[in-house]
BALOBA-1460 file (C-alpha; in Angstrom, 3 decimals):
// residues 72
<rec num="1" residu="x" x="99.528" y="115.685" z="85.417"/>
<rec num="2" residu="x" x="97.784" y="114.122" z="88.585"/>
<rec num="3" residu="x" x="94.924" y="111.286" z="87.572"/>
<rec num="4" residu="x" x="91.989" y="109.965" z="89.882"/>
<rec num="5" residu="x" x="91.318" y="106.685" z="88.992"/>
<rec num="6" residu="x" x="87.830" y="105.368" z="89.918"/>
<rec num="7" residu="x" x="85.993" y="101.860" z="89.363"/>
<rec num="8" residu="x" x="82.633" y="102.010" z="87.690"/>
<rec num="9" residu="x" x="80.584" y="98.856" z="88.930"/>
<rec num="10" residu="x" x="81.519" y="96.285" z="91.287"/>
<rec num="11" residu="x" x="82.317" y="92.995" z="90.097"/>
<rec num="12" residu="x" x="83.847" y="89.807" z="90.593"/>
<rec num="13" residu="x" x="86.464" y="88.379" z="88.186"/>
<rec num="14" residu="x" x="89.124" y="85.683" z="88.739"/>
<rec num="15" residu="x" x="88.553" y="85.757" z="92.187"/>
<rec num="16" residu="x" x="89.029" y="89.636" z="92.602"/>
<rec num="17" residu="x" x="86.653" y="91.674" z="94.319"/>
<rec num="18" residu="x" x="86.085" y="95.461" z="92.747"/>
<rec num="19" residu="x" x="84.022" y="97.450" z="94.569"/>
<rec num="20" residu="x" x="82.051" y="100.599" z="92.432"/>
<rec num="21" residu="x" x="83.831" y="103.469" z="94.367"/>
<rec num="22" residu="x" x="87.743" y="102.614" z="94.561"/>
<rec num="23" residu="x" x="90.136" y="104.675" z="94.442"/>
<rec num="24" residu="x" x="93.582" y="105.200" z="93.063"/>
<rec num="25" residu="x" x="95.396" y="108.246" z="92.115"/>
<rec num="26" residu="x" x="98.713" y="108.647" z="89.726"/>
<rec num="27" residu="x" x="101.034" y="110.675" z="87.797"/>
<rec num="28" residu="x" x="101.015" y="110.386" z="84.268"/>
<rec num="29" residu="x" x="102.547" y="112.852" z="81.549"/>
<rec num="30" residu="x" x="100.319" y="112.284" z="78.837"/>
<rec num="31" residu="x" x="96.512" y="113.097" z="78.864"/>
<rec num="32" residu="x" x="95.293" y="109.522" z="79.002"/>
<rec num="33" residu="x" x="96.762" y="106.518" z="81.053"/>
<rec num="34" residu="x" x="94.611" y="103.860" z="79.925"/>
<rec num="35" residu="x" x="95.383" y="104.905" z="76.374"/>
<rec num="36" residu="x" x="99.302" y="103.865" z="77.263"/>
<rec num="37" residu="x" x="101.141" y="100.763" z="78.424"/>
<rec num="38" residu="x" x="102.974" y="102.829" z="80.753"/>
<rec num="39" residu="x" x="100.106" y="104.200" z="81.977"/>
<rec num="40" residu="x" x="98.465" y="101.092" z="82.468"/>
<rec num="41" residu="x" x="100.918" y="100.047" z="84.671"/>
<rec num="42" residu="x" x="101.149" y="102.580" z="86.884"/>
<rec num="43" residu="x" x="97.421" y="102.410" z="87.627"/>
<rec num="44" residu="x" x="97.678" y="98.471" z="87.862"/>
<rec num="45" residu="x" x="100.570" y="99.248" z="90.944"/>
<rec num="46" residu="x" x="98.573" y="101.744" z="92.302"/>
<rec num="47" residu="x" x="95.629" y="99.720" z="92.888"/>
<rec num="48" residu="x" x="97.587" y="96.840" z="94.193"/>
<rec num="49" residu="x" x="99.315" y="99.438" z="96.537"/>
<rec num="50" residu="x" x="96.094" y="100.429" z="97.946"/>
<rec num="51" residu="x" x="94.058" y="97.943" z="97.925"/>
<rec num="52" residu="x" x="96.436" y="94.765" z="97.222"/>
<rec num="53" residu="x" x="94.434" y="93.607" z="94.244"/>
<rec num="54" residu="x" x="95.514" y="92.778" z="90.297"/>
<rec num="55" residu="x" x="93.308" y="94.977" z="87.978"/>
<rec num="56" residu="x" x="95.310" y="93.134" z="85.222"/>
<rec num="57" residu="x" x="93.985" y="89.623" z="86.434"/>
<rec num="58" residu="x" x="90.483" y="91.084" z="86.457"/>
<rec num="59" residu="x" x="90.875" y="92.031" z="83.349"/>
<rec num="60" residu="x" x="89.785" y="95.403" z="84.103"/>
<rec num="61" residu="x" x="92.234" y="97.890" z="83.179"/>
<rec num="62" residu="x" x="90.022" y="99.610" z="80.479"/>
<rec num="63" residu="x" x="87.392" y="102.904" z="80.178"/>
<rec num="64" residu="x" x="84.331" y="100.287" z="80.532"/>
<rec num="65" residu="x" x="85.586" y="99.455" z="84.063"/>
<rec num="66" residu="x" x="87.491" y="102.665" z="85.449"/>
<rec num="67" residu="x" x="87.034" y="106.571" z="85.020"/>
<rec num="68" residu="x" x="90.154" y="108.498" z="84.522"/>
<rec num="69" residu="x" x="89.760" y="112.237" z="85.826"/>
<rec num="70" residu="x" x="92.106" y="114.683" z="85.446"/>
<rec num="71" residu="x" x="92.712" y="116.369" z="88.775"/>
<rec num="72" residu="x" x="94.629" y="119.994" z="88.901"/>
């Protein structure tokens, strides 16, 4: 299954800039990524792909900060 991920609110944590808007999509088997460590990886390398920042070091990997749409 193909996932849009997409940041809520912009914010500034540890010196990482999210911007309400961005972008990332993955592949993910299962029905929720953020519900998975797996899952939480792959969007974690996607954003840093993209847009070269650490969602982990924001501390924003979670459903308060990103909206996981399932795109067919």
């Amino acid at each position: 299954m193909l996932f849009r991920i997409t940041v809520k609110q912009s914010r500034n944590v540890n010196s990482v800039r999210l911007d309400k808007g961005m972008t990332a999509d993955i592949s993910f088997q299962y029905n929720n990524p953020l519900g998975d460590i797996k899952g939480k990886e792959l969007i974690r390398n996607a954003f840093m792909n993209k847009y070269g920042i650490d969602l982990k070091k924001a501390c924003a990997i979670d459903s308060v900060n990103l909206d996981v749409q399932m795109i067919n």
